[in-house]
Backbone as a printed PyTorch tensor [residue, N CA C, xyz], in Angstrom:
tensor([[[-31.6870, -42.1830,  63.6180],
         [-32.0610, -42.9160,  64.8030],
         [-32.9540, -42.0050,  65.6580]],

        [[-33.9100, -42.4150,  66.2620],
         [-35.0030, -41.6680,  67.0720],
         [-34.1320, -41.2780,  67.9850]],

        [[-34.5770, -39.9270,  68.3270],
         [-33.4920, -39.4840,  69.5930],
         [-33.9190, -39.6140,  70.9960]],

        [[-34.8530, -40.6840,  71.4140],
         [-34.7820, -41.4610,  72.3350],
         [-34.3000, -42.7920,  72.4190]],

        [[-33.8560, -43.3300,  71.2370],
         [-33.5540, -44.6200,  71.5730],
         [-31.8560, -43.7050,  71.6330]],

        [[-31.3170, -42.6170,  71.1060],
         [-29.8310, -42.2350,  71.0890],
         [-29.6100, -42.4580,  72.5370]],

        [[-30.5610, -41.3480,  73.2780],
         [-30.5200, -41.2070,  74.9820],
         [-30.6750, -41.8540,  75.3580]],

        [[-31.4330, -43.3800,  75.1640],
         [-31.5870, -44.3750,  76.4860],
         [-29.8940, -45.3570,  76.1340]],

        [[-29.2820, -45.6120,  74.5850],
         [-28.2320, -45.8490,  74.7090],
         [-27.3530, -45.0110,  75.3920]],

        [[-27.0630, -43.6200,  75.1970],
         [-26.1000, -42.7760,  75.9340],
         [-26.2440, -43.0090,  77.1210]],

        [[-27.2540, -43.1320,  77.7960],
         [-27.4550, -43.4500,  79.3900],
         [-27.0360, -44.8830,  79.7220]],

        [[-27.2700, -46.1210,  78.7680],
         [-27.0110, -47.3350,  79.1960],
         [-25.5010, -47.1310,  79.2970]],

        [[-24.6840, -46.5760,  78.0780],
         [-22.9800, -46.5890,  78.2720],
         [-22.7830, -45.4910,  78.9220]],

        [[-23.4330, -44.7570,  79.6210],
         [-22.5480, -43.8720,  80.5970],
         [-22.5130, -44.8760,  82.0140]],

        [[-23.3170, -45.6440,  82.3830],
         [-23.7870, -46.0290,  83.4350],
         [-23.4920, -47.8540,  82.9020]],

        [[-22.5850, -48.1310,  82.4290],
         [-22.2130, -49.0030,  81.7870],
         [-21.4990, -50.1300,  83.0670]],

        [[-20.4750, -49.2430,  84.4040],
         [-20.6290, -50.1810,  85.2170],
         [-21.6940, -50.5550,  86.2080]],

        [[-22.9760, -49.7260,  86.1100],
         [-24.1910, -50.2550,  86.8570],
         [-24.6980, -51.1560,  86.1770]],

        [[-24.3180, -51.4640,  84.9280],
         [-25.1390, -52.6810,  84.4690],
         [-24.3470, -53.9370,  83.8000]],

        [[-23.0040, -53.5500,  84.3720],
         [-21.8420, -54.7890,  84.5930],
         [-21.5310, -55.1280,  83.1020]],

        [[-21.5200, -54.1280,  81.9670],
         [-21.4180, -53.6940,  80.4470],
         [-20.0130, -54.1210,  80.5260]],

        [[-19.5060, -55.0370,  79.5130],
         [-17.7610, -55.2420,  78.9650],
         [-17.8390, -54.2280,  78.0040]],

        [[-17.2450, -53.2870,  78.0810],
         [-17.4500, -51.4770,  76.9350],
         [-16.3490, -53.1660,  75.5670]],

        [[-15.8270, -53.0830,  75.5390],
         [-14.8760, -53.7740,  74.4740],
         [-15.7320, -55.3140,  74.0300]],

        [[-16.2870, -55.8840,  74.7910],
         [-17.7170, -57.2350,  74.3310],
         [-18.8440, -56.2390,  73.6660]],

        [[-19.0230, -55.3880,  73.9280],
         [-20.0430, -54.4680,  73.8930],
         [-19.6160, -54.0110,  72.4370]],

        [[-18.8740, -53.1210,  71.9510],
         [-18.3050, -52.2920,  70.6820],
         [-18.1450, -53.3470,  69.8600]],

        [[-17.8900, -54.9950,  69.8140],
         [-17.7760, -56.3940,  69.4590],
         [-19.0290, -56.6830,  68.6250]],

        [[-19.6170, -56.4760,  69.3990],
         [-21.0250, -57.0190,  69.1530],
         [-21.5610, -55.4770,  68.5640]],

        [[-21.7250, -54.2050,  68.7650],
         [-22.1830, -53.1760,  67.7480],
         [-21.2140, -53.0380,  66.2930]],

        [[-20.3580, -53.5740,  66.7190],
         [-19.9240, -53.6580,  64.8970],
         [-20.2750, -54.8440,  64.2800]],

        [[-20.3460, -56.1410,  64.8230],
         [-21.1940, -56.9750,  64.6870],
         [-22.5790, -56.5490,  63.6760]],

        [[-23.4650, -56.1340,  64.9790],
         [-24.9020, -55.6770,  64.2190],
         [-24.7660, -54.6850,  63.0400]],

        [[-23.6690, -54.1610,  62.8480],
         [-23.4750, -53.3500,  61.7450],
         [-22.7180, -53.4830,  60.3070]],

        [[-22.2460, -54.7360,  60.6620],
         [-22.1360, -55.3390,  59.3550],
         [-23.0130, -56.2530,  59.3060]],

        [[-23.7980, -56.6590,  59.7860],
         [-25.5960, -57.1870,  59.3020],
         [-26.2580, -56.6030,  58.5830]],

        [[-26.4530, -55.2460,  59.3890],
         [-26.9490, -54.2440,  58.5580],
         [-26.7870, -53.9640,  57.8360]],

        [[-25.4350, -53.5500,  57.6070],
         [-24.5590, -52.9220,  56.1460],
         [-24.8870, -54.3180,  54.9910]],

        [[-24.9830, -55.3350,  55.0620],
         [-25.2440, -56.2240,  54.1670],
         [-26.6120, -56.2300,  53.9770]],

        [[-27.9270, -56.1550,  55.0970],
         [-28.8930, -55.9150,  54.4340],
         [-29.2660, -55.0160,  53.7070]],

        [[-28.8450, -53.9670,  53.5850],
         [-28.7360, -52.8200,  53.4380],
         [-28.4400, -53.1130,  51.2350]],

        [[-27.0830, -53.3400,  51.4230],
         [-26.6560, -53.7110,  50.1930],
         [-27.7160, -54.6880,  49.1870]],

        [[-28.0890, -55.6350,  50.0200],
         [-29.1420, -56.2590,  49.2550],
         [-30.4400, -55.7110,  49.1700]],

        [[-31.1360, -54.8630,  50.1800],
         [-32.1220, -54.2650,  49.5250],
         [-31.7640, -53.1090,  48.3620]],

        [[-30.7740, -52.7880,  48.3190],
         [-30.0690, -51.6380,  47.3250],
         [-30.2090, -52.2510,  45.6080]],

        [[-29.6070, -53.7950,  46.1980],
         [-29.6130, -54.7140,  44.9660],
         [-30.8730, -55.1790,  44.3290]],

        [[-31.2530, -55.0700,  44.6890],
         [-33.3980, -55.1500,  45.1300],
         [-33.9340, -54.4370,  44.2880]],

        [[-33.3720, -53.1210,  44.6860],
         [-34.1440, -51.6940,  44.1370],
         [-33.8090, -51.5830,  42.5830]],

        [[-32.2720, -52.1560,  42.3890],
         [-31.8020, -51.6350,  41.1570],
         [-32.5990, -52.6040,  40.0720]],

        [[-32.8590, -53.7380,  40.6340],
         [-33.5900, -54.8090,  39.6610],
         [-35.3300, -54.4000,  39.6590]],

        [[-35.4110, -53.6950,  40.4820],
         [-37.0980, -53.1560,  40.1100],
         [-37.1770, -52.1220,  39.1190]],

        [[-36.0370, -51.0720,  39.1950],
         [-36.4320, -49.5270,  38.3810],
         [-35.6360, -50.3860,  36.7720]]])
C-alpha cells in the first residue's frame, strides 16, 4: 500500500470522532472490502494458471 494512502487512513482513524466514524461499522465494512478482494484476487490467480 502507498505510504500515503497508510497515513491519510491512520489520520482518518485516529481522528475518527472528528469525522463521526462507527470504529465497529467501519472494521464491518474493511473486512467487507477484503473479502472482495481476496476473491478477486483468487480469480485472477485462476486466470494466470489457465494462461501458463
Amino acid at each position: 500500500m502507498e505510504a500515503a494512502h497508510v497515513e491519510g487512513l491512520a489520520y482518518f482513524l485516529r481522528k475518527s470522532e472528528l469525522f463521526h466514524l462507527d470504529m465497529a461499522q467501519a472494521l464491518i465494512g474493511f473486512l467487507e472490502i477484503l473479502k472482495g478482494m481476496a476473491q478477486w484476487w483468487d480469480q485472477l490467480a485462476d486466470r494466470a494458471k489457465d494462461i501458463t
